[in-house]
C-alpha positions in Angstrom: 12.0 -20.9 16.1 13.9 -17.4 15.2 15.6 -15.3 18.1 12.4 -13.0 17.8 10.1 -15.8 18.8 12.4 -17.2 21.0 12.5 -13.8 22.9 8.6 -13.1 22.7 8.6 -17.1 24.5 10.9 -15.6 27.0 10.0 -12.1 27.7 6.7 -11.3 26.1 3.5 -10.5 28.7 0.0 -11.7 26.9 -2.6 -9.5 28.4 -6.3 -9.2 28.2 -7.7 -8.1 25.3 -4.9 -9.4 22.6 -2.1 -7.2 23.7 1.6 -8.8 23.6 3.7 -6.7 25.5 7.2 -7.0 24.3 8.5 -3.2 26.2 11.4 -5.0 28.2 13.5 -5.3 24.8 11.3 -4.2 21.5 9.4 -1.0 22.1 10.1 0.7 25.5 13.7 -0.9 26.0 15.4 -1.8 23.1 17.5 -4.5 22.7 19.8 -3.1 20.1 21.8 -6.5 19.7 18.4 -8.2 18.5 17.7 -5.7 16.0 20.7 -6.6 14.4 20.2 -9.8 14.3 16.6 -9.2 13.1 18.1 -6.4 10.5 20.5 -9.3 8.9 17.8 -11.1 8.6 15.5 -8.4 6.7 19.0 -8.1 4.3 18.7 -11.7 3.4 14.9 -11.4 2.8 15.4 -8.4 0.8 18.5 -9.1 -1.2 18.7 -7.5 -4.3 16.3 -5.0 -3.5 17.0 -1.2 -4.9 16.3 0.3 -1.0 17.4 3.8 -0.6 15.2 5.0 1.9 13.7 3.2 5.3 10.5 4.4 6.4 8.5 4.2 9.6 6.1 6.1 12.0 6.6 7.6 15.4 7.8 6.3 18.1 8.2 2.1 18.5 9.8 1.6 14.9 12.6 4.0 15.1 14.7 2.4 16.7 14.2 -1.1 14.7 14.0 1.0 11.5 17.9 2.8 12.3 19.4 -0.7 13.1 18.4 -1.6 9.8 19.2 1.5 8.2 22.7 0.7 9.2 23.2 -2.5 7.6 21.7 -1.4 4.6 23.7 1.8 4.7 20.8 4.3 3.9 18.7 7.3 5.7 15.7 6.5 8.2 12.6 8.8 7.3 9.9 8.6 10.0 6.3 9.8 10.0 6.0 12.2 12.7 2.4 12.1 14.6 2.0 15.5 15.0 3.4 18.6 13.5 5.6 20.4 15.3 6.6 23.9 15.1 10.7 23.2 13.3 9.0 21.4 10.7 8.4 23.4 7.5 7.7 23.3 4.1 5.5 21.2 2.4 4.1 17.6 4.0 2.7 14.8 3.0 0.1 13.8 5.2 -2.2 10.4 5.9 -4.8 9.4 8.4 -3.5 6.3 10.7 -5.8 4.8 13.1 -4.0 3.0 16.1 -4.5 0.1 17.4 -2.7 0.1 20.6 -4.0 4.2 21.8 -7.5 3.5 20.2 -7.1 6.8 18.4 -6.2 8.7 15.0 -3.6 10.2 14.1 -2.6 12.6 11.0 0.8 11.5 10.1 3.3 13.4 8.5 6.8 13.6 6.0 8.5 16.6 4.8 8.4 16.2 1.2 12.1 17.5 0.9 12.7 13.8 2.9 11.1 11.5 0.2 10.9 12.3 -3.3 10.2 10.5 -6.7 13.9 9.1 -6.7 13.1 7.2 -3.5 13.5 3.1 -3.5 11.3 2.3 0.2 11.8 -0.4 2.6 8.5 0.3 5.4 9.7 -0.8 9.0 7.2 -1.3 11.9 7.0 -3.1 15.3 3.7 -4.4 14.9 1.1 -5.1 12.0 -2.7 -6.0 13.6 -5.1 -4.2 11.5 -2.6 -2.6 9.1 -3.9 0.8 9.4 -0.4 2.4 9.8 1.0 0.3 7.0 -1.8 1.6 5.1 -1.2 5.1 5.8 2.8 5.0 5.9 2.3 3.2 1.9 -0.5 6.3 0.4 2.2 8.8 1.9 5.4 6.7 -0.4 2.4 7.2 -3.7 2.1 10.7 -2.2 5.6 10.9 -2.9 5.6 8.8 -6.4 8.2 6.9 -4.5 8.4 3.0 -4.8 7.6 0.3 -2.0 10.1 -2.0 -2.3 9.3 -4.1 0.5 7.5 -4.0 4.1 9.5 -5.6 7.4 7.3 -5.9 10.5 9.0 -7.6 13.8 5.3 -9.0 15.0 2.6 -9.4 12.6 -0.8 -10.2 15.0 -1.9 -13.4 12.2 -5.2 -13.8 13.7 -6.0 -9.8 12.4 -6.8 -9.0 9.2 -3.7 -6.7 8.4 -0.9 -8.9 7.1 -3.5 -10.1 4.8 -4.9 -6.6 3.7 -1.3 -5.5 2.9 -0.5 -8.5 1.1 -3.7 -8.5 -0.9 -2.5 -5.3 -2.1 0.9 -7.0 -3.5 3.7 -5.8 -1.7 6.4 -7.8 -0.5 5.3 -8.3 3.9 8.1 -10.1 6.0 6.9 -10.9 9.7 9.8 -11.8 11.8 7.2 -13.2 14.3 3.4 -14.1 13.0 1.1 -14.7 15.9 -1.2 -17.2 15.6 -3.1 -17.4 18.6 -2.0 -15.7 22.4 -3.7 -17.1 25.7 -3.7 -14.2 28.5 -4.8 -17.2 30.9 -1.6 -19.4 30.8 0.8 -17.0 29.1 1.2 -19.0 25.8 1.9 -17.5 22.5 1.4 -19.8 19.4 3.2 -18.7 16.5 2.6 -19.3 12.8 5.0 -22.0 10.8 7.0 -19.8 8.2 9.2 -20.9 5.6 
């Protein structure tokens, strides 16, 4: 078991309805010391990857996605969920549907931020349906920038979106794959990985 699953064990809340909540040290508080630990581990899984460029979405994978920006000493980008009125220029824009707030959003990236020239590394907290993935991915072909690979800390293995993303044939490293959670007792089963 990694320190991810080992923290989920010892911090994570199952609730009702397939929700893991992991706010007391992923995605509310952060615990900055895992990250790096988690970030070393996306360097080995990564190695020799051209990455120039970490991209996320607003708000939970920022802070993952600048721990690993450090270590792999190179820019965060992240998709902003609404524009604002200090953004300008032109955006590229996709449709994300969230699992968590049950609603869509039109994400978007400044196109000065990720060009042609751009080697990506896509960063999330969670991967359940794969909707943001999706939409974070047609914004980097937007771009006619490169996926180079696609770190999530919890992939949810009993929905379909690990396996969407890696039907489409890019490179998905889970920290944590759930297998099963039980709300009743508390358990989380996770998924052997190699």
């Amino acid at each position: 078991m990694n320190c991810l699953e080992e923290r989920i064990v010892k911090d994570g809340v199952v609730k009702e309805g397939n929700i893991l909540k992991v706010d007391s040290f992923l995605n509310h508080q952060m615990d900055v010391q895992l990250f790096d630990e988690m970030a070393k581990e996306y360097q080995k899984r990564f190695a020799g990857k051209n990455i120039n460029k970490i991209l996320t979405i607003e708000a939970s994978g920022i802070g993952i996605a600048s721990v690993i920006a450090l270590r792999f000493g190179v820019p965060v980008v992240f998709a902003k969920k609404s524009k604002s009125i200090n953004l300008d220029g032109e955006m590229y824009t996709a449709e994300v549907e969230s699992f968590t707030h049950k609603n869509i959003n039109h994400v978007i990236v400044s196109k000065k931020f990720l060009t042609e020239d751009d080697h990506v590394l896509i960063i999330d907290d969670f991967l359940a349906n794969g909707c943001a993935l999706q939409g974070l991915i047609q914004i980097v072909k937007q771009a006619g920038a490169t996926v180079e690979g696609i770190g999530i800390a919890i992939e949810k293995g009993f929905q379909p979106g690990g396996q969407i993303i890696r039907n489409l044939g890019y490179q998905l490293e889970s920290l944590a794959i759930v297998e099963s959670m039980d709300a009743s007792t508390g358990q989380v089963y996770f998924r052997e990985q190699d």
